[in-house]
C-alpha positions as CSV (number, residue, x, y, z in Angstrom):
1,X,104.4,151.4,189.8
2,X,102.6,150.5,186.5
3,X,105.4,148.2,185.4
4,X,105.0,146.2,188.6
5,X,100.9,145.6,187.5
6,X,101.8,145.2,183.6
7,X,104.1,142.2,184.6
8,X,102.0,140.6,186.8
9,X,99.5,140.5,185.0
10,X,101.5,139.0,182.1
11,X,102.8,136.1,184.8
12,X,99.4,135.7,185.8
13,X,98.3,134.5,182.2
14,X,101.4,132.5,182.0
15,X,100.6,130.8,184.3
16,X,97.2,129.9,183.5
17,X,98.6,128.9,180.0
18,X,97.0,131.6,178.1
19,X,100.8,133.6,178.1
20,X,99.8,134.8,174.5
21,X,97.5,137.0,174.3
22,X,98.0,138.9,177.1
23,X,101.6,139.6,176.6
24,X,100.4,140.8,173.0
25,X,100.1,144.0,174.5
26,X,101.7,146.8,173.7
27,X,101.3,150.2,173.1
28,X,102.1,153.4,171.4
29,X,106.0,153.2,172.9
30,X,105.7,156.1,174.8
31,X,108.4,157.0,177.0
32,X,107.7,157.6,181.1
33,X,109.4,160.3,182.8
34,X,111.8,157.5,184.3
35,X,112.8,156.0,180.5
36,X,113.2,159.4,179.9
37,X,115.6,160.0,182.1
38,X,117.4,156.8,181.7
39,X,117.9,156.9,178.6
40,X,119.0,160.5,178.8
41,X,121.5,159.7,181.6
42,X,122.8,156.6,179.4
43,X,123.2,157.9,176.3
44,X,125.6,160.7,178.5
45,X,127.4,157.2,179.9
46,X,127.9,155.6,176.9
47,X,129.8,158.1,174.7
48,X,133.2,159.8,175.2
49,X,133.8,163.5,174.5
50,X,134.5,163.0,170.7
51,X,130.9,161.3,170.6
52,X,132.4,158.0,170.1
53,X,130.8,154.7,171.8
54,X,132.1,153.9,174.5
55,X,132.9,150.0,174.9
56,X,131.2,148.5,178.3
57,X,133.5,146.4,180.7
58,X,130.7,144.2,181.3
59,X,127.5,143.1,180.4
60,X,124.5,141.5,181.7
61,X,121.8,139.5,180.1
62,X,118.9,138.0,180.6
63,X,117.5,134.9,178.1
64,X,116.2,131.6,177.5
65,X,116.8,128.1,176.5
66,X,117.5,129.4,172.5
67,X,121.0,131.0,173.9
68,X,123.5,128.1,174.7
69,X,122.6,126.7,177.9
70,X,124.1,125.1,180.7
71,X,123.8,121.7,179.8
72,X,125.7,122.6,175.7
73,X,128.8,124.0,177.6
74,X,127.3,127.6,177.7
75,X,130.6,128.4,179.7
76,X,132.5,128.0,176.7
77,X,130.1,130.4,174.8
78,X,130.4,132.5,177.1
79,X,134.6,132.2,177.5
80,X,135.1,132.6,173.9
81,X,132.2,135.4,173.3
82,X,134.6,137.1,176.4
83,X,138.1,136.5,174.1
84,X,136.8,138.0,171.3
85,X,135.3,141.1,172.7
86,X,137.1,141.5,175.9
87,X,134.1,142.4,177.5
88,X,132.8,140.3,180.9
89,X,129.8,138.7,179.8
90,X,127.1,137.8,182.6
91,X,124.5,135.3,181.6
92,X,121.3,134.6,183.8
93,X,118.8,132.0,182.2
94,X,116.3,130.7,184.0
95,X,114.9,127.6,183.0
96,X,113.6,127.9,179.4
97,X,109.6,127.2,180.4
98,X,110.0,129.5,183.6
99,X,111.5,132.1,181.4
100,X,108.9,135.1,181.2
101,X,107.6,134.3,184.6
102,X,111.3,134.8,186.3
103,X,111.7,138.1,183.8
104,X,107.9,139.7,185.1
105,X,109.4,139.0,188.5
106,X,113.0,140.5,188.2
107,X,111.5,144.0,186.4
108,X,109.1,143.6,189.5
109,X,111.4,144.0,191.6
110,X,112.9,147.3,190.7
111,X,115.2,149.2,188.1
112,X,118.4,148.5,190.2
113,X,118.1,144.8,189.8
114,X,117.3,144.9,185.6
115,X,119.9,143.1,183.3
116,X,121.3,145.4,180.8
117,X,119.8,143.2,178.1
118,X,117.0,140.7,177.2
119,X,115.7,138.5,174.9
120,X,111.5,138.6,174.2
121,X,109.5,136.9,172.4
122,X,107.4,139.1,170.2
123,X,104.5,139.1,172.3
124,X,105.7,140.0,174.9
125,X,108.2,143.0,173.4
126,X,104.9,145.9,173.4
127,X,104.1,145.7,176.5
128,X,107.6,146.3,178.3
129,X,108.3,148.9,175.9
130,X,104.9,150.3,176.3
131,X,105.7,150.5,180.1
132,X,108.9,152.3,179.9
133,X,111.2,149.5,180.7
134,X,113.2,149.2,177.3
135,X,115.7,151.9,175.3
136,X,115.0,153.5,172.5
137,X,117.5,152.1,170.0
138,X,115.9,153.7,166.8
139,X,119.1,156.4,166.6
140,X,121.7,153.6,167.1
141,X,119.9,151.6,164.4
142,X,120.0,154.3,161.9
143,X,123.6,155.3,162.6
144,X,124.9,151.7,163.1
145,X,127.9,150.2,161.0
146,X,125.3,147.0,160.0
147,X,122.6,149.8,158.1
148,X,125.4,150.9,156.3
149,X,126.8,148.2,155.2
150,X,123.8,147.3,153.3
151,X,123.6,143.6,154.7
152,X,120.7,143.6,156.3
153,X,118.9,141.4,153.7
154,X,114.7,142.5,154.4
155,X,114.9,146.0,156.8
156,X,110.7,145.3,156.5
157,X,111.6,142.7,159.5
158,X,113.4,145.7,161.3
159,X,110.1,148.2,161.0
160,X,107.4,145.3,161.9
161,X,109.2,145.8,165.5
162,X,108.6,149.5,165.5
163,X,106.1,151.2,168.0
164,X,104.8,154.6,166.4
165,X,108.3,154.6,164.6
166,X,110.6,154.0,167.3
167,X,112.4,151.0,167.7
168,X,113.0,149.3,171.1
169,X,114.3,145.5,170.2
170,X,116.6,144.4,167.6
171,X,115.0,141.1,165.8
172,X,118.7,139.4,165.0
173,X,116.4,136.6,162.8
174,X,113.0,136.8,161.3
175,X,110.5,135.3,163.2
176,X,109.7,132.7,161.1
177,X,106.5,130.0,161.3
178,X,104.9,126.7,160.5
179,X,104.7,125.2,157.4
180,X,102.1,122.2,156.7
181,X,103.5,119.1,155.7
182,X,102.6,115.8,154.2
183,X,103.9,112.4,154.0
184,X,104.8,111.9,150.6
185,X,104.3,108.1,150.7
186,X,100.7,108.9,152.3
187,X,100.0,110.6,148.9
188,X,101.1,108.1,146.9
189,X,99.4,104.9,148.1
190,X,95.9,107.1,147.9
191,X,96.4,108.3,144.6
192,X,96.5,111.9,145.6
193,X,98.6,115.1,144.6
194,X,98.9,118.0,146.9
195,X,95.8,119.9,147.8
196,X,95.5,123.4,146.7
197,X,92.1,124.4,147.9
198,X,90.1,123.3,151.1
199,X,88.0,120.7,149.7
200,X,91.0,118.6,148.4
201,X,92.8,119.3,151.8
202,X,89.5,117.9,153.2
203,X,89.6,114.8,151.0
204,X,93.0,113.9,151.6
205,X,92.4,114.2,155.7
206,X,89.5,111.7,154.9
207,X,91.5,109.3,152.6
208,X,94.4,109.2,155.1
209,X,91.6,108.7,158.1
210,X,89.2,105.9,156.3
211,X,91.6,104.2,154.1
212,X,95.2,102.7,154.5
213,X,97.6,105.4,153.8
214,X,100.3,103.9,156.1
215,X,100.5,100.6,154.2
216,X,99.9,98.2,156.7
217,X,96.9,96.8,155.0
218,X,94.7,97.9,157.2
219,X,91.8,100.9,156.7
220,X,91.0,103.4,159.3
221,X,93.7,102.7,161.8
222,X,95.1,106.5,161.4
223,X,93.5,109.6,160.8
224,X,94.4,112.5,159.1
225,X,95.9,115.8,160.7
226,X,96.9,116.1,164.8
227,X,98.4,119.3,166.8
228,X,99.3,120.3,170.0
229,X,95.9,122.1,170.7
230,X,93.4,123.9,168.6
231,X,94.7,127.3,169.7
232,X,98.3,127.5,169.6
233,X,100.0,129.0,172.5
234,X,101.5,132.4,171.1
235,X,101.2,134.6,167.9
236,X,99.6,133.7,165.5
237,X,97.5,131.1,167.8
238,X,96.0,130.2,164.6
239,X,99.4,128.5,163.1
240,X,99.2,124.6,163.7
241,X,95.4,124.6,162.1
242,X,96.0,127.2,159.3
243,X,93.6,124.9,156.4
244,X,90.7,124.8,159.1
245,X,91.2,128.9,160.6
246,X,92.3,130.2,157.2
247,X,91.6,134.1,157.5
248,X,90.0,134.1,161.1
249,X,92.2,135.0,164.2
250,X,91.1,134.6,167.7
251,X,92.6,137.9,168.7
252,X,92.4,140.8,168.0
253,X,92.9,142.5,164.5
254,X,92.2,145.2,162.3
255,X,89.0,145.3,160.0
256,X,89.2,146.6,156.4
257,X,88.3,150.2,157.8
258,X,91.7,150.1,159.8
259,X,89.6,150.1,163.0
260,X,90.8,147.4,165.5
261,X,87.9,144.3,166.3
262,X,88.1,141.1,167.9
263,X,88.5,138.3,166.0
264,X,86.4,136.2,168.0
265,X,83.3,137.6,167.7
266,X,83.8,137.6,163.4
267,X,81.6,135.4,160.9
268,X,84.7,134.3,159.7
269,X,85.8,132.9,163.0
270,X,82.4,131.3,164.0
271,X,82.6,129.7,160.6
272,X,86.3,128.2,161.5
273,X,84.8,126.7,164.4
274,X,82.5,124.6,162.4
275,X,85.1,123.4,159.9
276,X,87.3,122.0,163.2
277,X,84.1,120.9,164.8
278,X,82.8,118.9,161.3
279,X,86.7,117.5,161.0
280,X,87.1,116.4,164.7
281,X,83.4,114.7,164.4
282,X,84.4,112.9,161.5
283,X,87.9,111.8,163.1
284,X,90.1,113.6,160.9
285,X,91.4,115.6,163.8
286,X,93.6,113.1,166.5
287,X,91.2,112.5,169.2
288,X,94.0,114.0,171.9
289,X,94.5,117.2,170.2
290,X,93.3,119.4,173.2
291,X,95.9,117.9,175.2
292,X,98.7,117.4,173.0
293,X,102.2,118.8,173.5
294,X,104.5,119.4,170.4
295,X,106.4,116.5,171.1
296,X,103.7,114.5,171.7
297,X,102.6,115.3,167.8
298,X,105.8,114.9,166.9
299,X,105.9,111.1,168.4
300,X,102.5,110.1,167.2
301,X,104.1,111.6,163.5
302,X,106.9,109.1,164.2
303,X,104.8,106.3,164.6
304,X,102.5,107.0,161.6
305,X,99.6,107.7,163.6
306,X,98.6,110.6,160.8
307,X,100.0,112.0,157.6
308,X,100.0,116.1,157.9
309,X,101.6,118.0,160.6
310,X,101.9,122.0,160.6
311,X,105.5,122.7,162.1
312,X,108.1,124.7,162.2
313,X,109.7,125.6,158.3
314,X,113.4,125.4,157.9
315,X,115.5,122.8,160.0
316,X,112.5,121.4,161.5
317,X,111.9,119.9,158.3
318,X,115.4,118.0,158.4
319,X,114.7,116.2,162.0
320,X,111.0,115.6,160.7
321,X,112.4,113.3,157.7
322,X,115.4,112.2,160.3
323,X,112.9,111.1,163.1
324,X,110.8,109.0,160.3
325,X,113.5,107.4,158.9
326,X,115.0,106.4,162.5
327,X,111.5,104.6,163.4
328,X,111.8,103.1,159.8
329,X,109.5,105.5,158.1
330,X,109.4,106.7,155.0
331,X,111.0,110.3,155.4
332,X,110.4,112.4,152.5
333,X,107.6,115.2,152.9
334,X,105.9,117.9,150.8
335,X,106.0,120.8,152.0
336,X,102.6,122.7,151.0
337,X,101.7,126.0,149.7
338,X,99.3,127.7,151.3
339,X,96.0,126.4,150.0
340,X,93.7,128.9,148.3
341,X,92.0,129.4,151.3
342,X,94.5,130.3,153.8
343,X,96.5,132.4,151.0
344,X,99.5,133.4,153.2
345,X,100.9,131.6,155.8
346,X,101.8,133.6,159.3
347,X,105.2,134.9,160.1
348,X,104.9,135.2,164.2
349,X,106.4,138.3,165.5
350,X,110.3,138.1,165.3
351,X,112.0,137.6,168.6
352,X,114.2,140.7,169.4
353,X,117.1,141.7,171.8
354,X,116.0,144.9,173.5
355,X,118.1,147.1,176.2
356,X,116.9,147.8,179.4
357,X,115.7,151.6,180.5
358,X,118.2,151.2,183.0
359,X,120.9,150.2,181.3
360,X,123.7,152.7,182.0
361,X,125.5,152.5,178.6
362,X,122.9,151.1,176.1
363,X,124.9,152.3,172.9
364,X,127.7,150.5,174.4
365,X,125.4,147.1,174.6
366,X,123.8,147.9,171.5
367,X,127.4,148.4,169.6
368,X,129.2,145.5,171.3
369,X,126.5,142.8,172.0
370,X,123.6,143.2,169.7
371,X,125.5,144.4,166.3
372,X,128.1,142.4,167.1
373,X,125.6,139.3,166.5
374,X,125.9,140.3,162.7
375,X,129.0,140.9,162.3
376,X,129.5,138.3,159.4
377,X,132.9,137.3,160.9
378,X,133.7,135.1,164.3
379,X,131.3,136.4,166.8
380,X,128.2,135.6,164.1
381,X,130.1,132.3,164.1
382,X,129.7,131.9,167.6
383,X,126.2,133.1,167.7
384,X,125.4,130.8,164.9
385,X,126.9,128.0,165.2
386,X,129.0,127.9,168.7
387,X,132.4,127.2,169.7
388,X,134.9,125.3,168.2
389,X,135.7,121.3,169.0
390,X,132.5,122.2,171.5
391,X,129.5,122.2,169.2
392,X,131.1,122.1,165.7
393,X,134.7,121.3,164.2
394,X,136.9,120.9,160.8
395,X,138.6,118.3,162.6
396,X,138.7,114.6,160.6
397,X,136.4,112.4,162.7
398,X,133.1,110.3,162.7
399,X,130.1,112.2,164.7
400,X,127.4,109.5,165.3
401,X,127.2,107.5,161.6
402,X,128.8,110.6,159.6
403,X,132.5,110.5,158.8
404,X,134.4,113.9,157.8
405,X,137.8,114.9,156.5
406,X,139.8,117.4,158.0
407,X,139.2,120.8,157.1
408,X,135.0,119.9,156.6
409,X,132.8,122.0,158.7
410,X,130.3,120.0,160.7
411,X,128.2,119.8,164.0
412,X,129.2,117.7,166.9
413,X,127.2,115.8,168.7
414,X,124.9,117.4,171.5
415,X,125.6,117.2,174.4
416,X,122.2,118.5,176.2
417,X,120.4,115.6,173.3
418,X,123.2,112.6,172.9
419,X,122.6,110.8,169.8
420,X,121.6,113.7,167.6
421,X,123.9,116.7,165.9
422,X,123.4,120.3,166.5
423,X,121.9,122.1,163.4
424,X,122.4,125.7,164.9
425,X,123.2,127.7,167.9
426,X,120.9,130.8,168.8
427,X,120.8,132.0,165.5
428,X,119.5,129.7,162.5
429,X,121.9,131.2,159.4
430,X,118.8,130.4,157.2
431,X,116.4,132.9,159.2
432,X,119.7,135.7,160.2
433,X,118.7,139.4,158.8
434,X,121.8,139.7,157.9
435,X,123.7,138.2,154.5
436,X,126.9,136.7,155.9
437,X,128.8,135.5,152.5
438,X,131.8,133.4,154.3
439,X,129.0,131.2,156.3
440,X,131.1,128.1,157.1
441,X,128.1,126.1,157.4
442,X,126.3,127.0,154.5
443,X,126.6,123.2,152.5
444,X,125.6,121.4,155.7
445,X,121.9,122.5,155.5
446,X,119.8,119.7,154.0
447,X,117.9,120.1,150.7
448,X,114.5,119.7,152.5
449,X,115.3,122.2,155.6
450,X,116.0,124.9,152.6
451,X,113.1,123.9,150.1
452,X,110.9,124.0,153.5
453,X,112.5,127.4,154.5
454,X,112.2,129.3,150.7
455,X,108.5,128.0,150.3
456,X,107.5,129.2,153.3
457,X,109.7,132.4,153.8
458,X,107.8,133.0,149.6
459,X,104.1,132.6,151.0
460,X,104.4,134.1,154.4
461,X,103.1,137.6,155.5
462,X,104.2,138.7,158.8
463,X,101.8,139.2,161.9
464,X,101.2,142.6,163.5
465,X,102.3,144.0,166.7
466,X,99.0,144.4,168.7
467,X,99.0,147.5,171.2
468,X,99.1,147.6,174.8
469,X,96.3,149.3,176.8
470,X,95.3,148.7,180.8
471,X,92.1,147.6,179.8
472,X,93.8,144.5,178.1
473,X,96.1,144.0,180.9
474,X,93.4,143.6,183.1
475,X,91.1,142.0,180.8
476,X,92.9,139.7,178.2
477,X,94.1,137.2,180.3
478,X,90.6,136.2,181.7
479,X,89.2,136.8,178.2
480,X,91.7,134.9,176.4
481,X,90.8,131.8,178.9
482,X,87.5,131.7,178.1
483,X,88.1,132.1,174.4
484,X,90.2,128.9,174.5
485,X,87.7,126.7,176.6
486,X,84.5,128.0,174.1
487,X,87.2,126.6,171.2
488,X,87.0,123.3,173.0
489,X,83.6,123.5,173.6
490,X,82.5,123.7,169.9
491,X,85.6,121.8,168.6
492,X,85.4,118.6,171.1
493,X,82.0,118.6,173.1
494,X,80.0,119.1,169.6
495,X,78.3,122.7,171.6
496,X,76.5,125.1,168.7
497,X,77.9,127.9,167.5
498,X,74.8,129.9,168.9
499,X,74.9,128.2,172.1
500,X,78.7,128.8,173.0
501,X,78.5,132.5,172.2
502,X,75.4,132.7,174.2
503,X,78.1,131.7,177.4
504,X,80.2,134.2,175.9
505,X,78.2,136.8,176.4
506,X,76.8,135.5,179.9
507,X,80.4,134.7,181.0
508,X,81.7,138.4,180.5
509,X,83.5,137.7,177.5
510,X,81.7,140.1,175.3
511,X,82.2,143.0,177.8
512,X,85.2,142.1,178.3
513,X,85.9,142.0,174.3
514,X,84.3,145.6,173.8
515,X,86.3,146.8,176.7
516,X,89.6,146.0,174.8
517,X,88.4,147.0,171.4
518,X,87.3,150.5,171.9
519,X,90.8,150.9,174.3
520,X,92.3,150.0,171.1
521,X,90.5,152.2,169.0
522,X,91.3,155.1,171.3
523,X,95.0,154.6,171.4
524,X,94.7,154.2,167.2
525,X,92.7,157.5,167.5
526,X,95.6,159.6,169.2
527,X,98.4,158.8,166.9
C-alpha cells in the first residue's frame, strides 16, 4: 500500500529532524480507487433522503498539543464541546513532539483504525491527500452555512490549501509567521533607528555585538541576533534568519518561468550562505545557534544576551515584553518591517483540519466539528478561548497580580504553566478566518500582540504548497539532511562555497536534487 511507504517515509525524516521538507510533499490531490469509494460510500452515510446532513453520534479525532490537553482540563473541553453539540466526542493526542510520528503509524496501520478527523500541519497536509487518505471537502465548502454568511474574512487563505482546485483540509486560522524584533532600549543607547535595508540591519547587529547596548557599561559582552538553528525546522525554513536568506529558500520553488527548481543549488542561495557565514565569523550570530532550541533563544533574550529575535507575530509579542520585564528588562520592542531586502515576510502554510477517506459520515464531521469552529457563538468560544471558571471567567477575582470586577472577561491562570495566564485556546481570535463581532475577549489583547500581529499580517505573502511525487518521498529526506549539515558547514566550520557544493555533488545531493526537480516538473506538466 502506497500510503504505508508515504508515511514511513515521512516518520523516517521526523525522526532524523529533517520532518520539513519531506512532509512538503504533496501532489496533484488525486483520488485512489479506495478514496473514491470512501468518499462515495460517505457522502451516501452522511445525508438523509431530503439531502439534509445528517448529524454524527460520535466523533473521533486525532491532534496535538495546540487542542486543550490533558494537563489544561481537556476533559472539560471536551464535556462542554459534548453539551453543546450532543455529539460524543473522542479525543486521541499523543504527546505534542510525538505527534506526526504516532499519526504516520496509525494510517499505517490500516483504514479501519483512522480517526474520523485530524489536524496537520501544512507540510504535511499534500502528501496524505496526495495519497488518498483525506476527503474531498471542496463541495461542503462551497455549500456550507460559513461561505454564505460572508464571514470568512480572506477566502485567499481557504484556496492556498487547494490541490488542483480541490480542497481536502479546512485552515480554521491563517497560518501566520515570525516577525523580527528589536529591543527598543538596545536602539536607543546606540543611537540607532530601525533598519530598513541590509546594511543598517548589518550595522545595528555590529553596534549591539561590539558596543554596550545592554547598559551594563561594558562593550562586547553581547552580540547581536541568535536562533534556534540556521534552518528552521518546517516551512518556510528560512523564517528565524529572514535579513541574512532574504529571497533564497532551501527548498524547492518555482523560478520566474513557472518551472519548479531547487533552491539550494540558486546564486541567490549560495550568496545567503556567505552573509550568515561573514555574520557568524564576525560574532554577530550567538555562537550556539546550531544547537539552540526556541526556548533556549527565548532565555538567552531574557537575560540580554542579544537584542533581535525573529518570532512568532501576534501574542508572542505580549509574553516577549512580559518575560523581559519579569527578569527586570526593559520590555518594549519594535517590531520591524521587512527590510528592503527581504520585501515580504513568509506566512507558513496554514494548519488545517482535514477528514479522513474513511470517515463514514464526513459532511456530518465537516458540518458539526469543523464549521462549528466558526460559528461566532459558544462553540468558537470554546475553541477560542476554553471553558468557563476552567481557563477564563467574568467572575470578580485576582489571577496572579491582576484584579477584575465581576462581569470582566479574563484568562485564568494555567494550569499546564502555573504562574502565567492563558492568552488563547486552540484558536488565536487575532489569526481566526472568520470575523466573530461578539468576541468576549477582544479588549484583553495587548497593544504590542496587535501592532505585532497587523504589521506582520500587512507585509506577509503566504508560502506555497509544494507537490508530492515518490521520487521526493524517497529522496527528500536524505537530501534535506545533507542540505542542513552543508548549512553548517559554510555557516559554522568557515567551508567555501565552492568547496561545500563540491560534497554536494559527491555526496548525491545533486542527483538527488535533479531527481526531485524534474518529478516536479512532470506532475506541473500534466495539469
Amino acid at each position: 500500500m502506497r500510503v504505508k511507504k508515504m508515511l514511513a517515509a515521512g516518520m523516517a525524516v521526523t525522526m532524523a529532524a529533517s520532518v520539513a521538507l519531506s512532509g512538503c510533499s504533496s501532489s496533484s490531490g488525486s483520488k485512489t480507487t479506495g478514496e473514491a469509494t470512501n468518499a462515495e460510500s460517505g457522502s451516501a452515510a452522511g445525508k438523509t433522503a431530503s439531502g439534509e446532513v445528517k448529524k454524527p453520534e460520535k466523533i473521533t479525532i486525532m491532534v496535538n498539543g495546540t487542542v486543550t490537553t490533558k494537563q489544561n482540563n481537556r476533559d472539560a473541553f471536551e464535556k462542554r464541546w459534548e453539551e453543546l453539540t450532543g455529539i460524543d466526542l473522542e479525543i486521541i493526542q499523543p504527546d505534542h513532539d510525538a505527534y506526526f510520528d504516532v499519526l504516520g503509524q496509525t494510517f499505517a496501520s490500516g483504514p479501519e483504525n483512522w480517526p474520523d478527523a485530524i489536524l496537520l500541519a501544512g507540510s504535511f497536509y499534500p502528501g496524505y491527500a496526495e495519497e488518498g487518505a483525506l476527503w474531498d471537502m471542496t463541495e461542503a465548502w462551497n455549500n456550507s452555512e460559513l461561505k454564505k454568511s460572508g464571514r470568512v474574512t480572506d477566502e485567499s487563505v481557504i484556496d492556498n490549501m487547494k490541490l488542483d482546485g480541490k480542497l481536502y483540509g479546512f485552515p480554521v486560522t491563517r497560518g501566520n509567521g515570525c516577525i523580527t524584533y528589536v529591543k527598543k532600549a538596545w536602539l536607543d543607547r546606540c543611537g540607532l533607528k530601525a533598519p530598513e535595508t541590509y546594511d543598517e540591519y548589518l550595522n545595528m547587529l555590529k553596534a549591539f555585538t561590539e558596543g554596550d547596548p545592554d547598559g551594563n557599561g561594558v562593550n562586547g559582552d553581547t552580540y547581536g541576533v541568535s536562533a534556534a538553528g540556521f534552518v528552521g525546522p518546517e516551512e518556510p525554513w528560512t523564517n528565524y534568519l529572514p535579513e541574512f536568506y532574504q529571497d533564497a529558500n532551501p527548498s524547492f520553488v518555482k523560478g520566474e518561468d513557472g518551472k519548479w527548481q531547487d533552491g539550494f543549488t540558486q546564486d541567490n542561495f549560495k550568496a545567503a550562505l556567505k552573509r550568515l557565514r561573514d555574520a557568524y565569523a564576525a560574532g554577530y550570530i550567538d555562537k550556539e545557534t546550531l544547537t539552540n532550541g526556541t526556548k533556549d533563544c527565548r532565555n538567552k533574550f531574557y537575560e540580554d544576551k542579544f537584542g533581535v529575535f525573529t518570532y512568532w507575530a501576534g501574542t508572542w509579542a505580549t509574553n516577549l515584553k512580559k518575560n523581559l520585564e519579569a527578569n527586570g528588562r526593559d520590555g518594549e520592542l519594535v517590531p520591524l518591517k521587512p527590510i528592503k531586502e527581504v520585501g515580504k515576510y513568509i506566512e507558513r502554510t496554514a494548519p488545517v483540519w482535514a477528514i479522513t477517506s474513511s470517515c463514514e459520515n464526513p459532511e456530518g464531521v465537516y458540518k458539526y466539528f469543523i464549521e462549528s469552529m466558526l460559528d461566532g457563538g459558544d462553540t468558537q468560544l470554546l475553541w477560542s478561548y476554553g471553558v468557563e471558571d476552567v481557563h477564563w471567567s467574568k467572575k470578580a477575582e485576582t489571577i496572579l497580580d491582576n484584579t477584575y470586577e465581576e462581569g470582566v472577561f479574563h484568562m485564568r491562570e494555567s494550569l499546564e504553566h502555573p504562574g502565567t495566564q492563558y492568552t488563547k485556546q486552540h484558536i488565536d481570535p487575532m489569526l481566526s478566518i472568520a470575523n466573530w463581532e461578539n468576541d468576549p475577549g477582544r479588549e484583553t489583547v495587548k497593544a504590542e500582540a496587535k501592532e505585532s500581529q497587523t504589521v506582520f499580517n500587512e507585509n506577509a505573502k503566504q508560502a506555497i504548497i509544494i507537490p508530492s511525487t515518490d521520487v521526493m518521498a524517497t529522496y527528500n529526506g536524505d537530501l534535506t539532511t545533507l542540505k542542513n549539515s552543508i548549512v553548517a558547514d559554510v555557516v559554522v566550520q568557515g567551508v567555501s562555497i565552492e568547496d561545500a557544493y563540491a560534497r554536494f555533488e559527491k555526496e548525491g545531493g545533486a542527483d538527488w536534487s535533479k531527481q526531485i526537480v524534474d518529478s516536479l516538473n512532470e506532475l506541473e506538466a500534466k495539469k
